[in-house]
LOVEXDREN-113639 format. One line per 3 residues: their letters; for each residue x, y, z of C-alpha. Coordinates in Angstrom, 1 decimal, always signed. Example, Ala and Ser with C-alpha at 12.3 -4.5 7.8 and 13.67 -1.06 7.14 Angstrom:
% LOVEXDREN-113639
AS	+12.3/-4.5/+7.8; +13.7/-1.1/+7.1
% end
This chain:
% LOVEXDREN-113639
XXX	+85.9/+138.7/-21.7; +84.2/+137.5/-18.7; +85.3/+134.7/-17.0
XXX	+83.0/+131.7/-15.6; +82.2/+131.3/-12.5; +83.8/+128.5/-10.5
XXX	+80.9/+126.5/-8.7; +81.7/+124.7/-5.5; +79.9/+121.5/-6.4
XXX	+82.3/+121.1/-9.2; +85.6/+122.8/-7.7; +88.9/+120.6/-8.7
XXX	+91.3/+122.6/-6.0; +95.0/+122.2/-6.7; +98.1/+122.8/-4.3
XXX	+101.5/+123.6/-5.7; +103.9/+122.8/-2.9; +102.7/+120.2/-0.3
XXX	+104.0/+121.4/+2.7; +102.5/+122.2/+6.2; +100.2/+125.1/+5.4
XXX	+98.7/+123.3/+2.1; +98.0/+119.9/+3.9; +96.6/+122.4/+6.8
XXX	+93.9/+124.2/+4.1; +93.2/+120.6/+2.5; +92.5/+118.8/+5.8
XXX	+90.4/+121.8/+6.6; +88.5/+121.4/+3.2; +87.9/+117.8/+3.5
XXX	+87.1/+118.1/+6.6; +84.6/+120.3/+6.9; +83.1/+118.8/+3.6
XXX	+83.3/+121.8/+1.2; +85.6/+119.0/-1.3; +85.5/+115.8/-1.1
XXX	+89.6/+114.7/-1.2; +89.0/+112.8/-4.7; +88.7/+116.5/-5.8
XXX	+92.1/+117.7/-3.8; +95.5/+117.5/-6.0; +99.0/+118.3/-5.2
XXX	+102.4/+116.6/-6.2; +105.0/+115.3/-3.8; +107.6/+114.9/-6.3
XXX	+110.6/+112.8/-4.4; +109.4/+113.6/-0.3; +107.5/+110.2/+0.4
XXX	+106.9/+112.1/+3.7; +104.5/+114.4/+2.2; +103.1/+112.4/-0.2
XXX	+102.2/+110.2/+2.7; +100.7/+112.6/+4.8; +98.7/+113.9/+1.8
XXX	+97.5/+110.4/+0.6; +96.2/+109.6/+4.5; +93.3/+111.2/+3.9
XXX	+92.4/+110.6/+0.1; +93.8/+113.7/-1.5; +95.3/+112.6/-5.0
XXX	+98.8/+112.7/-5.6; +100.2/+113.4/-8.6; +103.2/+113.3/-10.8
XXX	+104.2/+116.8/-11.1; +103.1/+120.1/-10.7; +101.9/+120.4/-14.6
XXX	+99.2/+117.0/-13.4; +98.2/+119.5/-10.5; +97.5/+122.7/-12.8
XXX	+95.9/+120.9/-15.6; +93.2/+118.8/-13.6; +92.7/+121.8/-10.9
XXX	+89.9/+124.6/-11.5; +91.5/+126.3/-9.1; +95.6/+126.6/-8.0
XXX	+96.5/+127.6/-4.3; +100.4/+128.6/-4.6; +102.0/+127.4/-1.4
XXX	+105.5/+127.6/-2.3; +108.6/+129.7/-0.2; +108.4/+132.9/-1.4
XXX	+112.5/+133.0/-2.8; +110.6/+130.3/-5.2; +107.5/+131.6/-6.3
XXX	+108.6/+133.3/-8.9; +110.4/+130.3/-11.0; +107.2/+128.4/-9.8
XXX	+104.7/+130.6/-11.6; +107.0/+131.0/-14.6; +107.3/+127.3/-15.3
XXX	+103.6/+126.7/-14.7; +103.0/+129.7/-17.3; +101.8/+128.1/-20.1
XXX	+99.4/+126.2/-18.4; +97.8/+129.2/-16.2; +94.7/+129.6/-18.5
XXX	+92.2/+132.9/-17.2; +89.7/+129.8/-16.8; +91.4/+129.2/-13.5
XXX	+91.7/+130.7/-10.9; +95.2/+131.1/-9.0; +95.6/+132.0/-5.0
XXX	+99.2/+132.8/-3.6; +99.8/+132.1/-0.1; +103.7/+133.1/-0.5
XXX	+104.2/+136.2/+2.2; +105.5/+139.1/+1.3; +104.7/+138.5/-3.0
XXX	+102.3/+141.7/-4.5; +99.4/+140.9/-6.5; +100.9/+143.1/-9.2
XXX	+104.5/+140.7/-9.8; +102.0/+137.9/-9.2; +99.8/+138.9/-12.4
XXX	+103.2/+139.6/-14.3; +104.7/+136.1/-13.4; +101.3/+134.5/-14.4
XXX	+100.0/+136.5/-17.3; +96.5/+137.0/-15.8; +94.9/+138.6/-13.3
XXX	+92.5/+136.5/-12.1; +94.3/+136.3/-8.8; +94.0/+136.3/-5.4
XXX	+96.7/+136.9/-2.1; +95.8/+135.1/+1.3; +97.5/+135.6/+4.0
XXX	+97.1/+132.7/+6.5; +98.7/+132.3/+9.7; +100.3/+129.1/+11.5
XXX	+96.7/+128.5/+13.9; +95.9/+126.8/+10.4; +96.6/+123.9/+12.0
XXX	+94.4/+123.4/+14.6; +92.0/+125.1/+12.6; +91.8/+128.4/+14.3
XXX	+93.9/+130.4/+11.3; +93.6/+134.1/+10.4; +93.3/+134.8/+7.4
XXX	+93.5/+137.8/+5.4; +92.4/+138.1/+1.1; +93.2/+140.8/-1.5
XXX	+91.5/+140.0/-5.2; +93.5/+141.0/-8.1; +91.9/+143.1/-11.1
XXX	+90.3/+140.0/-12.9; +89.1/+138.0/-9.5; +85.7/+138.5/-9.7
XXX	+83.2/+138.7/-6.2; +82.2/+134.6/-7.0; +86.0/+134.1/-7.1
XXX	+86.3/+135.9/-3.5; +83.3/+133.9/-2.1; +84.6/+130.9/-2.5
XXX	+88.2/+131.6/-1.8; +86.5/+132.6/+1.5; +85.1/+129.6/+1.7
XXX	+88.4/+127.1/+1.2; +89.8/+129.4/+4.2; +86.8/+129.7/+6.0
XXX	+87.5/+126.0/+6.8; +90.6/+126.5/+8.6; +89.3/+129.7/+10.5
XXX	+88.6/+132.9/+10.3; +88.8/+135.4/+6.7; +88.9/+139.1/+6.0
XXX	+88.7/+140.9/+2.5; +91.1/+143.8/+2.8; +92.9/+145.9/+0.5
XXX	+96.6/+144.6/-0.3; +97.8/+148.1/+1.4; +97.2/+146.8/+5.1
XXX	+99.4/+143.2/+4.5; +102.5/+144.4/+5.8; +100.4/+145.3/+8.6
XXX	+98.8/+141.9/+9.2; +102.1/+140.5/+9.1; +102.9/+141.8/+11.9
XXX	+99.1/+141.5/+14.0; +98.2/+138.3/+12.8; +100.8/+136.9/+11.2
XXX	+103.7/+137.2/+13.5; +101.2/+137.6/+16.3; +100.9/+134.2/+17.2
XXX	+104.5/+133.7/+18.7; +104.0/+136.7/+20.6; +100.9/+134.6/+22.3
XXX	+103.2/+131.8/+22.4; +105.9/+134.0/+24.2; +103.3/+134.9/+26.8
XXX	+101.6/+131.7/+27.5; +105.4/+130.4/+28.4; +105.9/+134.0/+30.5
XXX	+102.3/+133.0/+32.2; +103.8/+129.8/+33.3; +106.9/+130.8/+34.2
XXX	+104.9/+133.0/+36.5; +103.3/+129.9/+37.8; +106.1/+128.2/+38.6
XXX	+107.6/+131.3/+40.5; +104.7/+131.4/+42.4; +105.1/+127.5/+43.4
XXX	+102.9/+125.7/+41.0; +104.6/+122.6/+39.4; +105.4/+122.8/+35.3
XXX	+102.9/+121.1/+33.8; +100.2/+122.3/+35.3; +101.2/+125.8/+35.3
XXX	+101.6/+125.4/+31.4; +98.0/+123.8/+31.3; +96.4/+126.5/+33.4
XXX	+98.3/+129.3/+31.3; +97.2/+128.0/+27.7; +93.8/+127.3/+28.7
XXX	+93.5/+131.1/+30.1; +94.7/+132.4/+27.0; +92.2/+130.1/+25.1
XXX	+89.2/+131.0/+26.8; +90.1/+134.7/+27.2; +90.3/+134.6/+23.4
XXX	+87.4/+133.1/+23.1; +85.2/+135.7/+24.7; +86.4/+138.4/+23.5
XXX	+85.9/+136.7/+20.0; +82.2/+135.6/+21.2; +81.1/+138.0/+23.7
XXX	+80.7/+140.9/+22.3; +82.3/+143.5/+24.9; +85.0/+145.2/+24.1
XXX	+88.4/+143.6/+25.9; +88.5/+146.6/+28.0; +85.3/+146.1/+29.2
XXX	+85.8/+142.7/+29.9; +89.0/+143.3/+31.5; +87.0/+145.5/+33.8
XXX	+85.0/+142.6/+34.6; +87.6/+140.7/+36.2; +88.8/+143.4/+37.9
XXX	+87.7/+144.5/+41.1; +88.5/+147.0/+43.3; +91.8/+146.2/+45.7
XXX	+91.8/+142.6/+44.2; +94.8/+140.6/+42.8; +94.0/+141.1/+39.5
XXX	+94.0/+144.9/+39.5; +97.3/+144.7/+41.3; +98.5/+142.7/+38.5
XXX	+97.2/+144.6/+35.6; +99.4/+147.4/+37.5; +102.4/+145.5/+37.5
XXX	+101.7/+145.2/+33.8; +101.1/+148.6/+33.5; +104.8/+149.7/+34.8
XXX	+106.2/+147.8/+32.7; +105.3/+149.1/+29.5; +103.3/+146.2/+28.5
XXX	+100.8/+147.4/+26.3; +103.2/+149.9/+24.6; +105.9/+146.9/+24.5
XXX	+102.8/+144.7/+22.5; +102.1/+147.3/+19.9; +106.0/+148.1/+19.5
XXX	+106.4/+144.7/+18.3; +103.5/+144.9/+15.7; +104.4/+148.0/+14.3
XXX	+108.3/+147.0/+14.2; +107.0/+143.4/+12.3; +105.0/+145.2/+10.1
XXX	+107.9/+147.8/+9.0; +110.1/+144.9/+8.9; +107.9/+143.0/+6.4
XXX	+107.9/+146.5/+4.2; +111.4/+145.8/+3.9; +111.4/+142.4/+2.8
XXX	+108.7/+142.9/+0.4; +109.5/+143.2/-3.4; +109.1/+146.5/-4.2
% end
């Protein structure tokens, strides 16, 4: 049987667990005006904390998690991934094929994820922690029943908190360990950028400023410009000039070899905590 499509207009969107990466996705909603946050659900149980933080910018807060499933068209899963499982299970009964479930729980297959529900109109996302600022990179496989309509507008919810690719599940260990450990290895250099600063004589705080900044706006264009980052490395670097001399430095060391090392050991790593 095929199921109906899920229009925007009407979308009820649903978060089971209210922690940081849901209120992340529902600020982004609201804020970019996809839902309007009398649409929004999610329960805070006991944490007045969250239910605060939630209820600041007009999502309803409900009861329990049953409230959340039964008024939601569609039901983002943002729970640890140790307790997705039990999650699911409990919610069982009320996971209908009318809705339409998302998992944002790392390392959980599509295939455990239809067991646990008894559907498969299902879809993995793979955010990462630039969610916040709204800058997140985001990855989507669609299980068996998730239709193309499903997947458009999933790309939409996470289209407001960045950027969204549809992949095949078999590359997610692999974007765990580009994208979604990738950003404290950018972290890890900004603070190695300013270190360098200061060792060069500038004081803290501006050497910090300088280094995030750089970082920014290199991302930036090579996300806008169009030129490979090769190419635009070339661009900064001209003959006999410090940058070359620095790219060399970089070069000794490994550095490029040292970057991909770490996504490749990340991604095996995630292999091995993954369910099999």
């Amino acid at each position: 049987m095929e199921v109906a499509p899920i229009p925007l207009e009407t979308c009820r969107l649903g978060f089971i667990g209210p922690g940081k990466m849901a209120e992340s996705i529902a600020r982004g909603v609201v804020r970019s005006g996809i839902l309007p946050p009398s649409r929004i659900y999610t329960a805070a149980h006991s944490n007045p904390t969250r239910r605060l933080a939630f209820e600041s910018f007009g999502v309803n807060v409900l009861l329990n998690n049953q409230a959340v499933v039964s008024d939601s068209d569609v039901v983002i899963f943002a729970v640890k991934p140790q307790v997705v499982k039990d999650v699911i299970l409990q919610l069982k009964p009320l996971l209908s094929k009318k809705k339409l479930l998302v998992s944002v729980a790392a390392g959980i297959k599509l295939k455990d994820l239809q067991t646990w529900a008894g559907h498969e109109r299902i879809i993995r996302v793979m955010p990462n922690t630039p969610a916040a600022v709204g800058e997140a990179a985001s990855a989507m496989s669609l299980g068996v029943a998730a239709t193309e309509k499903d997947g458009e507008l999933i790309s939409s919810v996470f289209g407001s908190i960045g950027k969204i690719w549809k992949v095949d599940e078999k590359y997610f260990d692999a974007i765990t360990g580009l994208s979604g450990s990738g950003p404290a290895y950018i972290f890890l250099a900004i603070e190695a950028l300013a270190d360098g600063g200061v060792a060069a004589g500038l004081p803290r705080e501006l050497a910090l400023g300088l280094a995030s900044q750089t970082v920014l706006g290199a991302a930036t264009m090579a996300t806008n410009s169009g030129k490979h980052p090769g190419q635009l490395k070339d661009d900064v670097a001209s003959p006999g000039g410090t940058t070359i001399t620095g790219i060399h430095e970089l070069e000794k060391a490994g550095f490029r070899g040292i970057l991909m090392n770490a996504v490749v050991a990340a991604s095996k790593r995630s292999k091995e905590l993954s369910p099999s």
